[in-house]
DSSP file (Angstrom, degrees, kcal/mol; ACC not computed):
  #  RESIDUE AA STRUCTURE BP1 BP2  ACC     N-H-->O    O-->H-N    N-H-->O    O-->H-N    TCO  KAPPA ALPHA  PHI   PSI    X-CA   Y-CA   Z-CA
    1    1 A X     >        0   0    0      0, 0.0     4,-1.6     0, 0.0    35,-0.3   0.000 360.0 360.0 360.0 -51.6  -42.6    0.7   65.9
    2    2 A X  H  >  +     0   0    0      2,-0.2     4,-1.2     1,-0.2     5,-0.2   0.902 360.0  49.5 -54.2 -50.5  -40.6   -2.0   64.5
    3    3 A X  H  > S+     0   0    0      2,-0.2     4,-1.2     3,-0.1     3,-0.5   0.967 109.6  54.4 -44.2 -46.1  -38.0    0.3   62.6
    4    4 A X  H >> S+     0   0    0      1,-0.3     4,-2.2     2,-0.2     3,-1.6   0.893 111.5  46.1 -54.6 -66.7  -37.6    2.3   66.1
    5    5 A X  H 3X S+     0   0    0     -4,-1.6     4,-3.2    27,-0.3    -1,-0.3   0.556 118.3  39.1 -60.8 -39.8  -36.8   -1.3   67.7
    6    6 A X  H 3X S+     0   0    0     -4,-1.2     4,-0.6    -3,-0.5    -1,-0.3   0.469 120.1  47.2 -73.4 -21.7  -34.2   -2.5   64.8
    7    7 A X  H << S+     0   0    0     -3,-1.6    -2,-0.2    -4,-1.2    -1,-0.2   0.839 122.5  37.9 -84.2 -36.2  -32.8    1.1   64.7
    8    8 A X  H >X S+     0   0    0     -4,-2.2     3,-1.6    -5,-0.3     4,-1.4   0.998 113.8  52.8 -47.3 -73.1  -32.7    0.9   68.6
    9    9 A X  H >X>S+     0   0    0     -4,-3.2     4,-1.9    22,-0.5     3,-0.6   0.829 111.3  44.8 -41.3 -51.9  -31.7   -2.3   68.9
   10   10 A X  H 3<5S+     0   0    0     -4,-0.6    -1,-0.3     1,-0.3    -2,-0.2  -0.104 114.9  49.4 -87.3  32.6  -28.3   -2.0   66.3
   11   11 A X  H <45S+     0   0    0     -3,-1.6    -1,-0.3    16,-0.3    -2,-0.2   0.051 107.6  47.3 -48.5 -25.1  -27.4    0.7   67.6
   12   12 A X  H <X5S+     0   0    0     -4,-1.4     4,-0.9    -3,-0.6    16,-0.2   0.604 112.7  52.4 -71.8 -33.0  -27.5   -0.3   71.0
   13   13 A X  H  X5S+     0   0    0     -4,-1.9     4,-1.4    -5,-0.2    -3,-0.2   0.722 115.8  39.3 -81.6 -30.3  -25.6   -3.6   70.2
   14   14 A X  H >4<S+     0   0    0     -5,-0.5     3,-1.6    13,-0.3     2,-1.2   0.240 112.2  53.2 -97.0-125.9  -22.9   -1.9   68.5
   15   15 A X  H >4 S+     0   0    0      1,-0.4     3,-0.6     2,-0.1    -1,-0.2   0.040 118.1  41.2  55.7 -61.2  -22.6    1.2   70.9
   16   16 A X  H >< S+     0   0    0     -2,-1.2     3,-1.0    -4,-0.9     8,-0.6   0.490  97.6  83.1 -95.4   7.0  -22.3   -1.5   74.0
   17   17 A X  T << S+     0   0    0     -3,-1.6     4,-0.3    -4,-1.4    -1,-0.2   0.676  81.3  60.3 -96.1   6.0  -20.0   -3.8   71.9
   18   18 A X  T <  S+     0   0    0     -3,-0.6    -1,-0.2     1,-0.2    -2,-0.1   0.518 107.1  40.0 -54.2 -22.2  -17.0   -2.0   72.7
   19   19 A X  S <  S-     0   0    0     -3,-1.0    -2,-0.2     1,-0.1    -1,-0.2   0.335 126.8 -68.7-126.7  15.2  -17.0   -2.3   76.4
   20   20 A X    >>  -     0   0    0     -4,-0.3     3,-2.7     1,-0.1     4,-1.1   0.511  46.4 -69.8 140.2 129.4  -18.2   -6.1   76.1
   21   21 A X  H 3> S+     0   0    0      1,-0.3     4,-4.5    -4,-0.3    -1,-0.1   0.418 119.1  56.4  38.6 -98.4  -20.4   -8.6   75.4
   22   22 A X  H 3> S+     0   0    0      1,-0.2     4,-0.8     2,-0.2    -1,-0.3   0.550 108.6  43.5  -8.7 -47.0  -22.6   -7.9   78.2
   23   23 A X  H <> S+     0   0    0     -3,-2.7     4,-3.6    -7,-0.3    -7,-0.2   0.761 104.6  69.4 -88.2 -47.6  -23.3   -4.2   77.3
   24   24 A X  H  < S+     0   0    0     -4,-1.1     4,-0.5    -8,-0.6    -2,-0.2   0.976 107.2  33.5 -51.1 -55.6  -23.7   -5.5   73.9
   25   25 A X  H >X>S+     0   0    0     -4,-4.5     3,-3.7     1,-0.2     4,-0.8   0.853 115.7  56.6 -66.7 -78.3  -27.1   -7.4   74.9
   26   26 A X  H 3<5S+     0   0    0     -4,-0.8     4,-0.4     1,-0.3    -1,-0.2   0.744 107.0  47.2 -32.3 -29.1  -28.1   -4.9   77.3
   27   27 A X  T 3<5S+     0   0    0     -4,-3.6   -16,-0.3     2,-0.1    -1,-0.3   0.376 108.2  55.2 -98.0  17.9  -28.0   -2.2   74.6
   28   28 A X  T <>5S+     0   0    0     -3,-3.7     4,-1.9    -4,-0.5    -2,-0.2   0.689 119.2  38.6-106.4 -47.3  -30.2   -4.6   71.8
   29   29 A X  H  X5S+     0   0    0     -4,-0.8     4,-1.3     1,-0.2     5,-0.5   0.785 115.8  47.4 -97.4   2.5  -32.9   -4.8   74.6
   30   30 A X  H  ><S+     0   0    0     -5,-0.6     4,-3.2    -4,-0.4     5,-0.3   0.953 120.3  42.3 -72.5 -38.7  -32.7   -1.6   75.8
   31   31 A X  H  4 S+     0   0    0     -4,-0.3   -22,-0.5   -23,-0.3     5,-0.4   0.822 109.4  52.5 -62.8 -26.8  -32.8   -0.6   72.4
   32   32 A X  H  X S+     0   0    0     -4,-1.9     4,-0.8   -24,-0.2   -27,-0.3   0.983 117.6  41.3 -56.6 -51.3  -35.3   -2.8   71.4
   33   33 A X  H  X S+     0   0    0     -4,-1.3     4,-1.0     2,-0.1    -2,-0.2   0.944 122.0  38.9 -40.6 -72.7  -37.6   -1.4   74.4
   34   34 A X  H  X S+     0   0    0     -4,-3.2     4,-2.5    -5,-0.5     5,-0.3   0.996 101.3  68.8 -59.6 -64.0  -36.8    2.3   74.0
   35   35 A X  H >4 S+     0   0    0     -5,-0.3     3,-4.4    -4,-0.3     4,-0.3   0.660  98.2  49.1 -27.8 -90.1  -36.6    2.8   70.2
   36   36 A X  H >X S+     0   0    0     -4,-0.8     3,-3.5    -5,-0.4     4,-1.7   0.837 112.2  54.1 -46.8 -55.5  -40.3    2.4   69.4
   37   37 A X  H 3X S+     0   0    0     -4,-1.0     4,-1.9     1,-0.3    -1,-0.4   0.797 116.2  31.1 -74.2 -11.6  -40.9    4.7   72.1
   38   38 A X  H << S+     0   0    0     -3,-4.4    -1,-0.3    -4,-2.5     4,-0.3   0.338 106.3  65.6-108.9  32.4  -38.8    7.6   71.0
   39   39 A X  H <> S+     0   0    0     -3,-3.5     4,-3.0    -5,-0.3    -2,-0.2   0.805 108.4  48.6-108.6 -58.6  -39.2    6.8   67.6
   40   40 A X  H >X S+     0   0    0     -4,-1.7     4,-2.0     1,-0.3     3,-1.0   0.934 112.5  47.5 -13.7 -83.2  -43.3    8.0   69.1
   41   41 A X  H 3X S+     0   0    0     -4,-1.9     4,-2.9    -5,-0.3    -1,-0.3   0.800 110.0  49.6 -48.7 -35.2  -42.2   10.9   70.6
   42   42 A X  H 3>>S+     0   0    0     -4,-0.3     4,-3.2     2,-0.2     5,-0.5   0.922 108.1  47.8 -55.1 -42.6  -40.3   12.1   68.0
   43   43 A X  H XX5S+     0   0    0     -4,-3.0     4,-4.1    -3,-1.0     3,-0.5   0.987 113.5  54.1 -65.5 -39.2  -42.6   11.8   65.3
   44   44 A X  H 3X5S+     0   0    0     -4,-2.0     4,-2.6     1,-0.3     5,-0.2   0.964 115.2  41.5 -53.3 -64.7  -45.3   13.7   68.0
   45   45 A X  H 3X5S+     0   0    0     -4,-2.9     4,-0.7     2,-0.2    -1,-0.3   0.697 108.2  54.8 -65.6 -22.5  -42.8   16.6   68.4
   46   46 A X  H <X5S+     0   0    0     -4,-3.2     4,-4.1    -3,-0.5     5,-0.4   0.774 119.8  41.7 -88.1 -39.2  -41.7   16.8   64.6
   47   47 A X  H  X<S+     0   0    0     -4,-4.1     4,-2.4    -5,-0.5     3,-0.3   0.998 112.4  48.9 -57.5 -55.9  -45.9   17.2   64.2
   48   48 A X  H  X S+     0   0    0     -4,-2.6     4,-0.7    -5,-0.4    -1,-0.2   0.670 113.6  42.3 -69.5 -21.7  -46.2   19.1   66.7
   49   49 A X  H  X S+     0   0    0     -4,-0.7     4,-2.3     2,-0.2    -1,-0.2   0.724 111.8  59.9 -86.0 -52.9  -43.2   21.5   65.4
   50   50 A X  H  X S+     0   0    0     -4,-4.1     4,-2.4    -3,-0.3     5,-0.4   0.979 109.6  43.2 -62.9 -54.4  -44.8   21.1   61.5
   51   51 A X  H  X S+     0   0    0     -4,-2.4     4,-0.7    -5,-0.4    -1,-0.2   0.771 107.6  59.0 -71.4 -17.1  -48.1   22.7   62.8
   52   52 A X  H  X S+     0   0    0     -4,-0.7     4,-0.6    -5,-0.2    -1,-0.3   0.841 112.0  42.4 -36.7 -47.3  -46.1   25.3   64.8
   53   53 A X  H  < S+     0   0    0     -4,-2.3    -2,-0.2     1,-0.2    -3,-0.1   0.991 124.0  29.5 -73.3 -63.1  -44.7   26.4   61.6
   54   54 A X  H  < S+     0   0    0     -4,-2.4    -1,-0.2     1,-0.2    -3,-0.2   0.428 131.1  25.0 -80.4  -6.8  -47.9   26.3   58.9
   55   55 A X  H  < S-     0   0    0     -4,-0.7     3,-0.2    -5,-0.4     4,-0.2   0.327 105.8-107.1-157.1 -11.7  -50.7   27.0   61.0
   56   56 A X    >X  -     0   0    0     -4,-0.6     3,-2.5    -5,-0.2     4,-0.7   0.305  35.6 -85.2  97.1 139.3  -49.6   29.0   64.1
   57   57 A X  H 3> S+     0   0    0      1,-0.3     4,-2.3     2,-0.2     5,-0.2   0.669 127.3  68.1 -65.9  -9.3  -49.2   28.0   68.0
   58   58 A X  H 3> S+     0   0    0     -3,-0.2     4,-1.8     1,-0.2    -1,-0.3   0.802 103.9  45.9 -64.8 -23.8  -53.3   28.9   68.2
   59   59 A X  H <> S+     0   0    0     -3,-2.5     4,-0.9     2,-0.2    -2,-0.2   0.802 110.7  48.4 -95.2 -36.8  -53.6   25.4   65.8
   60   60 A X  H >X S+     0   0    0     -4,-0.7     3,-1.7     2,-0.2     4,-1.7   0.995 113.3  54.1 -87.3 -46.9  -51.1   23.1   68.1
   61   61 A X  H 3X S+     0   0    0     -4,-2.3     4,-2.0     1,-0.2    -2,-0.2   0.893 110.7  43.7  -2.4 -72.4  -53.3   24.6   71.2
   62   62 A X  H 3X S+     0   0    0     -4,-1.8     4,-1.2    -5,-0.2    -1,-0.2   0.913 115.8  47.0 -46.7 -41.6  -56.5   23.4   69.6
   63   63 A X  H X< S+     0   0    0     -3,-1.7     3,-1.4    -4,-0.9     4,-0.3   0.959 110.8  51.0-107.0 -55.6  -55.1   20.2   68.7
   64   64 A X  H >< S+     0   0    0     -4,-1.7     3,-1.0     1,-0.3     4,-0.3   0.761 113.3  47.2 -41.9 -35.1  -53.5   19.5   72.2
   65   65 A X  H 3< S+     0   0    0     -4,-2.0     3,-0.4     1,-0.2    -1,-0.3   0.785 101.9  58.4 -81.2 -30.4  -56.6   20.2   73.7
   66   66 A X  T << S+     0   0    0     -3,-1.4    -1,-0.2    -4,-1.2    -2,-0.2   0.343  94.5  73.7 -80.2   1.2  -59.0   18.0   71.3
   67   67 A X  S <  S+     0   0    0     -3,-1.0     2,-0.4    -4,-0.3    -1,-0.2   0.815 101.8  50.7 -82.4 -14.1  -56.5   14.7   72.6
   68   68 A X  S    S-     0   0    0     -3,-0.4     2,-0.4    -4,-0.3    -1,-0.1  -0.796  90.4-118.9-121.8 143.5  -58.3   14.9   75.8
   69   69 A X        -     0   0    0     -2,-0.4    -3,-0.1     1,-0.1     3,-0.1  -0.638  33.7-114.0 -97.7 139.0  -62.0   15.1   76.8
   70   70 A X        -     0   0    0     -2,-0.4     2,-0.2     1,-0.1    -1,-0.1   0.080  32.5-112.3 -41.0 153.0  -63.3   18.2   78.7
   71   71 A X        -     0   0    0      0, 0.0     2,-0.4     0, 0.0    -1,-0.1  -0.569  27.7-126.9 -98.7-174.7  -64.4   17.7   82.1
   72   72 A X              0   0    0     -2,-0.2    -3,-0.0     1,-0.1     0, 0.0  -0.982 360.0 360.0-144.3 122.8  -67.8   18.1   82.6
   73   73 A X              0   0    0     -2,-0.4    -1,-0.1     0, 0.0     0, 0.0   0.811 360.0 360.0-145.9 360.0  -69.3   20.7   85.5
């Protein structure tokens, strides 16, 4: 989470320091904010994507289903 936010973050500053100052902070804490969390998703999709490949869409099914508990009736 802390790489996402430092990748976020410098990349956000430098992106917004072309149109001024201003943007410049708004794009270190947006990055700071956002990065860890699509640094998540990514890695979730890049799994989810590896176990598509090696084990077949019946295996990311299972696995999606095992994050969450059954209801009960």
């Amino acid at each position: 989470m802390l790489v996402g936010a430092a990748i976020g973050g410098v990349v956000g500053a430098v992106w917004g320091f072309g149109s001024g100052i201003g943007w410049a902070a708004a794009g270190l804490v947006g990055g700071v904010v956002l990065g860890p969390i699509l640094t998540i998703v990514l890695l979730m999709v890049l799994w989810m994507l590896m176990t598509l490949v090696t084990k077949g869409p019946r295996a990311v099914l299972r696995d999606l289903r095992g994050m969450f508990p059954r209801e009960r009736s």
